[in-house]
KENUZA-852231 format. One line per 5 residues: number of its first residue (from 1); their letters; for each residue x, y, z of C-alpha. Coordinates in Angstrom, 2 decimals. Layout:
NUM = A = X:Y:Z; ...
This chain:
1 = XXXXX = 3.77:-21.90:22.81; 3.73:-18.89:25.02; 5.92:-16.78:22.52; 3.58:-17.88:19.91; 0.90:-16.21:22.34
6 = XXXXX = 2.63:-13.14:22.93; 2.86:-12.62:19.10; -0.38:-12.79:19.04; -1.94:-10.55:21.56; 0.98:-8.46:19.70
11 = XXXXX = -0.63:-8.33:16.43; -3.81:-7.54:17.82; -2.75:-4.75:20.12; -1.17:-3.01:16.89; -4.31:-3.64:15.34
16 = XXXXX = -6.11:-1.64:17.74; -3.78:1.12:17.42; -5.13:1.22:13.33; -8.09:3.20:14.76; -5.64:6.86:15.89
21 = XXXXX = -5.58:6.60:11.75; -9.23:6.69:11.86; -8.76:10.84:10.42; -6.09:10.17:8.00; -7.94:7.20:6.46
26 = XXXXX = -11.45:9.55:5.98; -8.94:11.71:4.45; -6.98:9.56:2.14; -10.85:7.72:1.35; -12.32:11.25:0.47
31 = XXXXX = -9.37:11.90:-2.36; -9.99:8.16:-3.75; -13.78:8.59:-3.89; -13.17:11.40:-5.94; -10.89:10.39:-8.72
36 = XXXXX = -12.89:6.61:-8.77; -16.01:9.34:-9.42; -13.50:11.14:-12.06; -13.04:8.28:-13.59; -9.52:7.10:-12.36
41 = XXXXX = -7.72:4.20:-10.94; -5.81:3.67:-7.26; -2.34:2.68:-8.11; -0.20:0.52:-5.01; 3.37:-0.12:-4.99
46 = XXXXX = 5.58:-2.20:-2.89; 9.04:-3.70:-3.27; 10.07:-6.54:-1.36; 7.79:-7.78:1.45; 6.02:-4.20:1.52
51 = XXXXX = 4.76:-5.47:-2.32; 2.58:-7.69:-1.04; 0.10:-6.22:0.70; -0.29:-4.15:-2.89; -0.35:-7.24:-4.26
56 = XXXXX = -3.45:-8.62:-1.88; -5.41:-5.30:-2.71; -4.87:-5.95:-6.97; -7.96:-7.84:-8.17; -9.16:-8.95:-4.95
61 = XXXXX = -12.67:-10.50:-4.29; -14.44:-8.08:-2.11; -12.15:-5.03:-2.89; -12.07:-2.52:-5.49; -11.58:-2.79:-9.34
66 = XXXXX = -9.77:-0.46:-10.86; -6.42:-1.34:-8.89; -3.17:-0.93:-10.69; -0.24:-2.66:-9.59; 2.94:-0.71:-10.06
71 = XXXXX = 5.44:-3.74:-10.50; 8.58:-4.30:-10.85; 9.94:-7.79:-10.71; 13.57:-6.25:-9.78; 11.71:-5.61:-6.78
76 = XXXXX = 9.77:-8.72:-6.19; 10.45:-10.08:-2.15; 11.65:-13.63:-3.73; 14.85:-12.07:-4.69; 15.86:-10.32:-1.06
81 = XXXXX = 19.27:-9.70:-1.54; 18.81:-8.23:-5.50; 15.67:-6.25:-4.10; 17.82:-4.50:-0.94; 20.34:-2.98:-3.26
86 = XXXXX = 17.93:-2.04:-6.25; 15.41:-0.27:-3.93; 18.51:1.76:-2.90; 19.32:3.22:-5.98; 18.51:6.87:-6.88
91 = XXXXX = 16.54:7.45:-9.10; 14.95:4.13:-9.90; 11.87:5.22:-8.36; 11.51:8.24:-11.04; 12.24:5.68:-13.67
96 = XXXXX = 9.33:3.47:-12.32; 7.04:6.70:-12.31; 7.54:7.83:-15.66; 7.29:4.21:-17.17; 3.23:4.28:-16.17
101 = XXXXX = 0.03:5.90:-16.97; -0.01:7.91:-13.67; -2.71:10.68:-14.25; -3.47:14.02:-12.21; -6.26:13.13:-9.62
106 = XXXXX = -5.43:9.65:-9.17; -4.16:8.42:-5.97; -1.28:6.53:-5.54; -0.89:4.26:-2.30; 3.44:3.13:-1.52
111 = XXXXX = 3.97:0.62:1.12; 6.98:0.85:2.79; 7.81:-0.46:6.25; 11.08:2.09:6.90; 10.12:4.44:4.40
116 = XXXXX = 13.94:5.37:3.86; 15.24:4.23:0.87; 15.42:6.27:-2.24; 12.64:3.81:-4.31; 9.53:4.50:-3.09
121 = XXXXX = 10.56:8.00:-1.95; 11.66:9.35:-5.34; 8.54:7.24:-6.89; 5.95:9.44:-4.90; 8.27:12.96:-5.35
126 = XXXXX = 7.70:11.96:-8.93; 4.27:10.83:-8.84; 3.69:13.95:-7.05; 5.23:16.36:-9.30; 2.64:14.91:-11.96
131 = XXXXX = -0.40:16.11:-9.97; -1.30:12.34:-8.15; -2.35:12.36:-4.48; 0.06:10.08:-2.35; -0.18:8.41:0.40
136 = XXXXX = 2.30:6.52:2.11; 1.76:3.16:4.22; 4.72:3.35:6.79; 5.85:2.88:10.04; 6.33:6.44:11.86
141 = XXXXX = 8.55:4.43:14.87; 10.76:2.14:12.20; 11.26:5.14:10.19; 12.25:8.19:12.02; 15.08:5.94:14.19
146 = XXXXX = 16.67:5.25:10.85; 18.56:7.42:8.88; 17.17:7.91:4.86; 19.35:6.76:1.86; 17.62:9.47:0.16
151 = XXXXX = 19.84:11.71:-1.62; 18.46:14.65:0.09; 17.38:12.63:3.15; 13.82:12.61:2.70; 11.68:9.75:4.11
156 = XXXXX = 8.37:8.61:2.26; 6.23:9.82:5.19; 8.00:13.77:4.53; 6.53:13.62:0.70; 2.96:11.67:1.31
161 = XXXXX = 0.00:14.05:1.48; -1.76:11.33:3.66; 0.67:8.80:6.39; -1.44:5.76:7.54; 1.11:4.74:10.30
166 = XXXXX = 1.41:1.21:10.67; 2.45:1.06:14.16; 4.99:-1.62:13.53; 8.07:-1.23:15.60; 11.53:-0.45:14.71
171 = XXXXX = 13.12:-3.36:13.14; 9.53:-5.23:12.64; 9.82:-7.38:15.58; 7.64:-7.76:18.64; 9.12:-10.43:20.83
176 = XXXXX = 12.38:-11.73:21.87; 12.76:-15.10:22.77; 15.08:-16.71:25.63; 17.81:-17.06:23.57; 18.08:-13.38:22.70
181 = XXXXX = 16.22:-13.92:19.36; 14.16:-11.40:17.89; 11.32:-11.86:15.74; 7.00:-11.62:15.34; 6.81:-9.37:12.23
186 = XXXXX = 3.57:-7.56:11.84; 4.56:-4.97:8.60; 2.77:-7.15:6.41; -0.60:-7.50:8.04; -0.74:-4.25:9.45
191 = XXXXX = -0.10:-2.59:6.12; -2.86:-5.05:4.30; -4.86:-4.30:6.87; -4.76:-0.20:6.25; -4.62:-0.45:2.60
196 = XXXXX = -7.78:-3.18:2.90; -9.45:-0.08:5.35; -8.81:2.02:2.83; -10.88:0.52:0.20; -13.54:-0.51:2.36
201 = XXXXX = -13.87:3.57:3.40; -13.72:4.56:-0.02; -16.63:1.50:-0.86; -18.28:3.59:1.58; -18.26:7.12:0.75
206 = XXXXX = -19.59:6.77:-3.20; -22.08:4.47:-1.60; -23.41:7.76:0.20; -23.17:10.02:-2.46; -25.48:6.88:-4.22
211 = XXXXX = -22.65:5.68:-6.37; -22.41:1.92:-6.52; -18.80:1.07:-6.12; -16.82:-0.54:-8.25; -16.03:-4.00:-6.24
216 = XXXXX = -15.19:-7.58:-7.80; -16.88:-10.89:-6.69; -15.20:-13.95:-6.30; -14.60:-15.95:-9.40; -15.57:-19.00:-7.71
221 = XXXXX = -19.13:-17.79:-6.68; -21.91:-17.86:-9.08; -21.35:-15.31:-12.18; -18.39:-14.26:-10.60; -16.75:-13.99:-14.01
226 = XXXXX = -19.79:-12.54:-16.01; -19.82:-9.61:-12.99; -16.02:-9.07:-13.24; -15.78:-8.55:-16.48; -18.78:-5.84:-16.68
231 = XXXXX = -16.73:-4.18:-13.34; -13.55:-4.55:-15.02; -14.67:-3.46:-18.29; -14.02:0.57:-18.08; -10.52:0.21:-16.75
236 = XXXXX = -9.04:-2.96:-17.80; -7.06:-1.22:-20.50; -5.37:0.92:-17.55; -4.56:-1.98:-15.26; -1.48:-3.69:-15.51
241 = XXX = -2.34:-7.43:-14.59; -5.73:-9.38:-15.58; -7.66:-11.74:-13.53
């Protein structure tokens, strides 16, 4: 069990690193507060295992309401080998853009361990060009010792207005066993665990400017439901899954 130890003192030591974003996430939490305040919603993308920490932030107990999923099932991290060559293809990304209500003001959040491949990188130059504020959940390390499959050889972190770095190293591994294997991923809970920060900071500044934030209960607590649907109720025609 010692490599199971190492992972974890790992994860944690990453997880400590989340607070050098501490800037970039009072940043990113300013621009949501605003647009919730205008009346918008916080859209999330992912493809493959980057989709579901979007996924864990879309109609979560304890986390903010008007979440939109951007989803594609092309993308979806039970099809691996389909997902790798779709989330290489140009302009797929602009297609996915232009096939949503994305709205000036609104913020859009794309998770993306490399941050390389022409998907989410030609979703946020599109999503940009329509006025939305982007930022990018990436890893600075995995990315810039990788060369982009962008056309122009762009990375997502060279289009985001906001970069909440990760820390997750190249490759997403952390240990090597004896035999010379590699593994510990941490991309996952790193990036849930930025994208849940976010939220919670954004929770935080309407609550000072004596908003009450828009956050859902658990539907197994009592009038979980009945709360959910008055929360929901103003945005649930712009959301693209129902609890």
């Amino acid at each position: 069990m010692k490599s199971v130890e190492t992972y974890r003192r790992s994860v944690l030591e990453l997880i400590e690193r989340g607070a050098e974003e501490t800037d970039q996430l009072e940043r990113a939490s300013r621009e949501l507060a605003r647009s919730l305040q205008d009346d918008g919603v916080l859209h999330v993308f992912g493809s493959g295992h980057s989709m579901l920490p979007a996924i864990d932030a879309t109609f979560r107990a304890g986390g903010l309401a008007p979440v939109n999923l951007l989803h594609d099932p092309a993308l979806a991290p039970w099809e691996p080998t389909r997902v790798s060559r779709i989330e290489r293809l140009a302009g797929y990304g602009t297609a996915i853009a232009q096939l949503h209500d994305l709205r000036r003001g609104e913020v859009l959040v794309i998770v993306s361990h490399s941050g390389i491949n022409p998907v989410p990188v030609q979703l946020a130059e599109e999503a940009h060009r329509r006025g939305l504020f982007i930022v990018a959940i990436t890893s600075r390390e995995h990315s810039l010792a990788s060369r982009s499959r962008h056309p122009e050889g762009r990375r997502l972190l060279d289009v985001a207005d906001v970069v909440l770095d990760t820390h997750a190293p190249e490759g997403d591994v952390t240990i090597t066993l004896e035999d010379g294997t590699e593994t510990g991923p941490t991309s996952t809970i790193l990036a849930t665990l930025l994208l849940h920060s976010l939220a919670i900071a954004t929770m935080e500044q309407l609550s000072a400017t004596g908003a009450r934030p828009p956050v859902l209960r658990s539907m197994n607590r009592a009038d979980g439901d009945e709360t959910n649907e008055t929360v929901l109720a103003p945005f649930r025609e712009r959301l693209s899954r129902e609890p």
